[in-house]
PAZAPA-4460 file (N, C-alpha, C; in steps of 0.05 Angstrom, whole numbers, plus 32768, in hexadecimal, padded with zeros to 4 digits):
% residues 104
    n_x    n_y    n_z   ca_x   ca_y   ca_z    c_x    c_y    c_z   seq   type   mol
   7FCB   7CF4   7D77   7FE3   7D03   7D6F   7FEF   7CF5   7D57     1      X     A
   7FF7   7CFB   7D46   7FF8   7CFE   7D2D   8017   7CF8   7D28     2      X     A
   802D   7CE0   7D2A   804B   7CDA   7D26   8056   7CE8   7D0C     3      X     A
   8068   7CF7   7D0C   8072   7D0B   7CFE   807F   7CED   7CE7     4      X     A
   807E   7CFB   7CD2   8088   7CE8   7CB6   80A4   7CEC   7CB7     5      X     A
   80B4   7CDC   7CB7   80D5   7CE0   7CBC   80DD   7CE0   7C9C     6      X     A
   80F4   7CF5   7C97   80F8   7CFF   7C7F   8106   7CEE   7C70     7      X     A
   8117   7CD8   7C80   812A   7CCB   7C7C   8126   7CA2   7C79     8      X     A
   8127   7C9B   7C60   811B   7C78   7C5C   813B   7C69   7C5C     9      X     A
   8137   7C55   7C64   8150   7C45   7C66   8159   7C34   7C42    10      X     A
   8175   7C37   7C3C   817A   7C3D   7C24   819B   7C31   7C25    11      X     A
   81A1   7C19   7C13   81BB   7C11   7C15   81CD   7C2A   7C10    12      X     A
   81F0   7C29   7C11   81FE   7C34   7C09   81F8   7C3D   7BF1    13      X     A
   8201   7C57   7BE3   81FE   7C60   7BCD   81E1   7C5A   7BBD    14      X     A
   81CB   7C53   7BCB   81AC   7C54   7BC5   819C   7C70   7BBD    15      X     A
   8193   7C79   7BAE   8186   7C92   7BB7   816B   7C86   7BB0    16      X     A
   815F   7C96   7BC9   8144   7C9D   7BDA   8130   7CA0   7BC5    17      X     A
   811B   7C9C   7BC0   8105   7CA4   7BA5   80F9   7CB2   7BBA    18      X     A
   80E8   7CC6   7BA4   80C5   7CDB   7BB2   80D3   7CEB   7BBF    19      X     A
   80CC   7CF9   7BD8   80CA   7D0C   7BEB   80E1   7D0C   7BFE    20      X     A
   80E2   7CE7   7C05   80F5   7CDF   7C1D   8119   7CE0   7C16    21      X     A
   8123   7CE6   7C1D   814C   7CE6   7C1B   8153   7CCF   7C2D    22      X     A
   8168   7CC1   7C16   8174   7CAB   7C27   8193   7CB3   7C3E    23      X     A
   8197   7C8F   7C49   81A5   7C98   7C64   81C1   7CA4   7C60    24      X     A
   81D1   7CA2   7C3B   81E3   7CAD   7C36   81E3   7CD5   7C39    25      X     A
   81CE   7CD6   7C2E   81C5   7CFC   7C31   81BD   7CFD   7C4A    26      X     A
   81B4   7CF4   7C66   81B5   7CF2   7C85   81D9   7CF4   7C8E    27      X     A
   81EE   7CDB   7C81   8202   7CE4   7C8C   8210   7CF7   7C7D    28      X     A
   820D   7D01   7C69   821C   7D19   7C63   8216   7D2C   7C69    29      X     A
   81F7   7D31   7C75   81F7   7D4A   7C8A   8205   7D41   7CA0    30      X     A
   8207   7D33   7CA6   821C   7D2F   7CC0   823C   7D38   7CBA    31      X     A
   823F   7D37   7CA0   825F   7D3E   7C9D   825C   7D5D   7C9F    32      X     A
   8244   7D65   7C8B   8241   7D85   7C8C   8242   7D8A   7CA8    33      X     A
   8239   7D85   7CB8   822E   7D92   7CD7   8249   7D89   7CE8    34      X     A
   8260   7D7C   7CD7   8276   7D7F   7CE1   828B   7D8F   7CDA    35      X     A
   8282   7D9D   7CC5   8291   7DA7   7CB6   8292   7DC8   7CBE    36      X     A
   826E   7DCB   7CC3   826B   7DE5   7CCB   827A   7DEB   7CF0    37      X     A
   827D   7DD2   7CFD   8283   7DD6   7D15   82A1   7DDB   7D1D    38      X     A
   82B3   7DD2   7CFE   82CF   7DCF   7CFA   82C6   7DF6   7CF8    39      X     A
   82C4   7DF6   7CE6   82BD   7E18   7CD3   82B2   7E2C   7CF4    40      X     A
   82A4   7E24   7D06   82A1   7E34   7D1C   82B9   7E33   7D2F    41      X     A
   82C5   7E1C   7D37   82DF   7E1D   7D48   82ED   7E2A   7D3E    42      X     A
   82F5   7E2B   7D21   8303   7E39   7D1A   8303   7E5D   7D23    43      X     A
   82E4   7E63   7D14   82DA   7E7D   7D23   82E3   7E88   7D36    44      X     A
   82DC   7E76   7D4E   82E3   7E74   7D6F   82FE   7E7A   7D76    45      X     A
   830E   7E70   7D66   832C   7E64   7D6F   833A   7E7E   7D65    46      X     A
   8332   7E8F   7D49   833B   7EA8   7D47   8338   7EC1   7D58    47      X     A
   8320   7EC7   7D66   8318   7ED4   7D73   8319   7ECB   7D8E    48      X     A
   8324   7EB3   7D99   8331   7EBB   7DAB   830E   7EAC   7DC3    49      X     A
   8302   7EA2   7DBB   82EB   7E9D   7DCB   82EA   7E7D   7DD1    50      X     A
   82D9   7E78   7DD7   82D8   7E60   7DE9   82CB   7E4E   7DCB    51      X     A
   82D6   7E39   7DC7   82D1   7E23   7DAA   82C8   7E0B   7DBA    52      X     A
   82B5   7E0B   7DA9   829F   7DF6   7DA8   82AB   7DD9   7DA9    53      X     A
   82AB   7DCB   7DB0   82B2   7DA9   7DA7   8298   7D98   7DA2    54      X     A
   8282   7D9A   7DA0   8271   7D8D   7D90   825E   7DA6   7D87    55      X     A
   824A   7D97   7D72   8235   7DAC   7D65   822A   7DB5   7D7A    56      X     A
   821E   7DD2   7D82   820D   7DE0   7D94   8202   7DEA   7D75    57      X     A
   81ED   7DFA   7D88   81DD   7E12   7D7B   81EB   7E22   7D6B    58      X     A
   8203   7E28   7D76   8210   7E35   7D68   8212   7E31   7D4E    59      X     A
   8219   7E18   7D46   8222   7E0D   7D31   820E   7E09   7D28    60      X     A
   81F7   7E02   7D2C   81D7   7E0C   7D17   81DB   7E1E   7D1A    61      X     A
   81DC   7E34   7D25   81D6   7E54   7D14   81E4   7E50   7D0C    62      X     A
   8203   7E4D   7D06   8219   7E57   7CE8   820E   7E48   7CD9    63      X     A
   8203   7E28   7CD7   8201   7E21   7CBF   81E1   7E2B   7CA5    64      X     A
   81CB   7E35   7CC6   81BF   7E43   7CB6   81C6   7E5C   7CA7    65      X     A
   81D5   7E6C   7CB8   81E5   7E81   7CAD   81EE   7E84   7C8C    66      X     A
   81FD   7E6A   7C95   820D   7E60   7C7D   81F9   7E50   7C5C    67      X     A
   81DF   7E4B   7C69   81CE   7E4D   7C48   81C6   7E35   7C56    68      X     A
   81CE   7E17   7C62   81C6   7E02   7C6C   81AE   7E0A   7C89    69      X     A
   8194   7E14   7C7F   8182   7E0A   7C8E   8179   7DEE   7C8E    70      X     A
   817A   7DE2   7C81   8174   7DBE   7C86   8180   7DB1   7C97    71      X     A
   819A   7DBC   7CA3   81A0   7DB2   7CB4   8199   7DBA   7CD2    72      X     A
   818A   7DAA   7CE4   8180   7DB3   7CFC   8188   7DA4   7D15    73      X     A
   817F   7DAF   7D27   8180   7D9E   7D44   816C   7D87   7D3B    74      X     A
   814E   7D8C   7D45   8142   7D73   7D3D   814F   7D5F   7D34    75      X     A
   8153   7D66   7D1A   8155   7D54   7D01   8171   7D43   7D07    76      X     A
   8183   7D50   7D11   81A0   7D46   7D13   819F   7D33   7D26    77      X     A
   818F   7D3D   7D43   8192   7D30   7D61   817F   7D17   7D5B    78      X     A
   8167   7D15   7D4E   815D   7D07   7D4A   8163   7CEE   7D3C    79      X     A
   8181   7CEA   7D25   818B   7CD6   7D19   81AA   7CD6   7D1D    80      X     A
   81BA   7CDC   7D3C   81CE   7CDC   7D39   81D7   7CC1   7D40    81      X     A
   81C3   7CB1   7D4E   81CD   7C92   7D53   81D0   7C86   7D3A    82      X     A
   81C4   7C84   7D2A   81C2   7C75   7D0A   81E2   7C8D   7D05    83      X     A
   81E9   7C9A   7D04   81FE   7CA3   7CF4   8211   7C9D   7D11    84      X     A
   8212   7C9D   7D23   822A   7C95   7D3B   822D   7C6E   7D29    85      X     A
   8221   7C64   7D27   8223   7C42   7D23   8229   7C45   7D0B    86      X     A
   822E   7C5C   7CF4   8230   7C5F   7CDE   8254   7C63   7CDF    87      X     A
   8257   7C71   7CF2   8271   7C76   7CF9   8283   7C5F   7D07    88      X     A
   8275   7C52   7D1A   8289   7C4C   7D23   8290   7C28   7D1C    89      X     A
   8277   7C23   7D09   8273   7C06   7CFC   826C   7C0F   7CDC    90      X     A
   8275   7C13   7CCB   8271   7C16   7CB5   825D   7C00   7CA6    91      X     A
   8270   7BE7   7CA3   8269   7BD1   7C9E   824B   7BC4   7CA1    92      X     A
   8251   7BCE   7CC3   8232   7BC2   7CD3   821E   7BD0   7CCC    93      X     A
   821B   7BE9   7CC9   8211   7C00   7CC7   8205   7BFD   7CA7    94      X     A
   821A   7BEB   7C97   8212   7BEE   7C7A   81FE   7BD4   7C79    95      X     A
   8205   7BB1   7C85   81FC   7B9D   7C88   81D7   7BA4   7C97    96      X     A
   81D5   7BB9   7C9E   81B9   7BBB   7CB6   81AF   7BC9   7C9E    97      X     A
   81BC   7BDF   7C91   81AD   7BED   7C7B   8198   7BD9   7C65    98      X     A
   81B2   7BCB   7C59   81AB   7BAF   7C49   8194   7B9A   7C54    99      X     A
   8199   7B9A   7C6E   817D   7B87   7C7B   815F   7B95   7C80   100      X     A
   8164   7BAF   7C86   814F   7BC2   7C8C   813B   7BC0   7C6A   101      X     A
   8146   7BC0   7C5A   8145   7BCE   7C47   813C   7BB8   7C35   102      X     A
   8138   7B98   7C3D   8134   7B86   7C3B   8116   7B7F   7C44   103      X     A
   810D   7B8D   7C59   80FB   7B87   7C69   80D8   7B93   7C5B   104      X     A
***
């Protein structure tokens, strides 16, 4: 079986990625997008009167494919939300592991 090539190389703050691969700054700003579209669905919800989401579902991939952002996916999101949760909630640390990774 054949390990799928991960799209994403480890890359200090404000680094950009060379070739094919996108660094971990374009990883967390789809995270802002895929928060942004989930603000933009509650909203939806909250006018019409229906039951609002509090984290990303499906839902919120379909609007954002809807919305022109197919790159943003389940896979792709569920699969690097620990690296962007330690991104969040340790900046610093998060930036110091980048710098060491990236070293290696």
């Amino acid at each position: 079986e054949r390990q799928r090539e991960h799209p994403f190389i480890v890359t200090e703050p404000g680094e950009v990625a060379r070739g094919k691969k996108n660094g971990l700054d374009y990883l967390f700003h789809l995270y802002e997008q895929c928060r942004d579209f989930l603000i933009q669905v509650q909203n939806i919800a909250k006018e019409r009167g229906e039951k609002c989401p509090t984290k990303v579902t499906n839902q919120v991939f379909r609007y954002a494919k809807k919305a022109g952002a197919s790159y943003i996916n389940k896979p792709k999101m569920r699969h690097y939300v620990h690296c962007y949760a330690l991104h969040c909630l340790d900046e610093d640390g998060s930036n110091a592991l980048r710098r060491a990774f990236k070293e290696c």
